[in-house]
C-alpha positions, -999 to +999 in steps of 0.1 A: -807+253+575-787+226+593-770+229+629-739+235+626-728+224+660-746+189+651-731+183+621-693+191+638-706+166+668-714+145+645-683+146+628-663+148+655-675+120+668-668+100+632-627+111+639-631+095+670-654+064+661-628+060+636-592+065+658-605+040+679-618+011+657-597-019+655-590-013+618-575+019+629-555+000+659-539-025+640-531-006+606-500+004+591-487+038+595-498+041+560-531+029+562-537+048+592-528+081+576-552+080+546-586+067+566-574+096+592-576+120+565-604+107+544-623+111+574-609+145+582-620+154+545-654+149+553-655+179+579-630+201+569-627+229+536-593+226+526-597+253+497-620+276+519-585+271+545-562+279+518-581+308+504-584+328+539-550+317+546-533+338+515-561+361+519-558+392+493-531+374+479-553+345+467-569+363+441-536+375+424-527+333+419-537+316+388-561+290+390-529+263+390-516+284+414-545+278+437-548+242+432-512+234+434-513+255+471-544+236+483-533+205+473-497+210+490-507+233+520-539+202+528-510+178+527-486+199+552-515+200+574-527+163+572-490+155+579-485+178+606-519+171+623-522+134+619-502+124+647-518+156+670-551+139+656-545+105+668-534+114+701-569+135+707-594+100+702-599+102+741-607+139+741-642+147+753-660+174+729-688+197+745-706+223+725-710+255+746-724+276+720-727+291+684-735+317+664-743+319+631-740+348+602-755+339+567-734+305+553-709+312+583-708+299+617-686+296+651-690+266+675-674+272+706-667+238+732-648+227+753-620+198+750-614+180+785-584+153+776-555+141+798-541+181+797-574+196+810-597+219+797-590+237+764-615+258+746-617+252+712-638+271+684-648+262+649-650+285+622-673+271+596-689+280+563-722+263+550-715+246+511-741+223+497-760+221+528-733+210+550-710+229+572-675+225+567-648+233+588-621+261+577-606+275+607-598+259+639-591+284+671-573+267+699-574+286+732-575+319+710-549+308+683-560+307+648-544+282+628-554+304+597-543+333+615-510+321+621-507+300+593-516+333+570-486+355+583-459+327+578-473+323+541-476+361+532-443+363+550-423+339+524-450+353+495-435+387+501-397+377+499-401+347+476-433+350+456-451+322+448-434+302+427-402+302+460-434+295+488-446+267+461-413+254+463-411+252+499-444+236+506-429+210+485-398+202+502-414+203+532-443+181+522-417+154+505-395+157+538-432+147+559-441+116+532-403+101+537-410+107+572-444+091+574-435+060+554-404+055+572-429+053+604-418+081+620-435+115+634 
């Protein structure tokens, strides 16, 4: 079975390698964006984040449903995060510890950047013989934790079809955004 505090070094240090290549430095907004999140692709389960983040309410979505959330929720996140991303190539990773249950892990470290020292912990799950990333706990927060009760909040007084719609705007509000250049 692979380490999974190796392979998120390992692809931790790829976001970083890659933030701070001249490519990186002297692309377009654009350009920046999509090796940003090629590379974040690599490390992080989009579909594993999207299931645990509608939990029980995952399973009552069609399959077009599903794909239609993970494709707009991944974008809201890539937009969201891309500039918190590139901000973090300094950061200095350490992996304090992990544990591991079956095909799912937690890598605990420590994140020592210009603000101090943050722990930070990865939730993983093994697929294909490669741990992927599907929850990310910053100083105790979850993102899929708080993620999860906005969702089910708008699923409960707009059903699907009204959160679907949402995602949407707010996804087409972050791409007019990002090729205008701005954060």
């Amino acid at each position: 079975m692979p380490d999974p505090g190796l392979q998120l070094k390992s692809f931790l240090d790829k976001m970083a390698t890659h933030l701070k290549s001249e490519a990186f430095s002297r692309g377009k907004k654009t350009g920046q964006y999509r090796g940003t999140v090629a590379v974040a692709s690599e490390g992080i389960d989009f579909r594993e984040m999207s299931r645990r983040v509608l939990g029980k309410q995952w399973e009552t979505l069609t399959s077009e449903q599903q794909g239609r959330f993970v494709d707009l929720f991944s974008k809201l996140l890539k937009y969201t995060y891309i500039k918190k991303i590139t901000q973090d190539a300094d950061k200095k990773v350490e992996i304090k510890r992990q544990r591991i249950r079956g095909r799912r892990a937690e890598v605990k470290t420590m994140v020592t950047d210009q603000g101090g020292i943050k722990p930070v912990a990865y939730r993983m799950i093994l697929k294909n013989r490669k741990w992927m990333i599907y929850d990310i706990i910053v100083e105790g927060i979850s993102l899929v934790h708080n993620y999860g009760e906005q969702m089910r909040g708008i699923l409960r007084d707009k059903q699907i079809a009204g959160l679907l719609t949402m995602l949407s705007q707010k996804v087409n509000k972050l791409e007019v955004r990002q090729r205008r250049g701005q954060s």
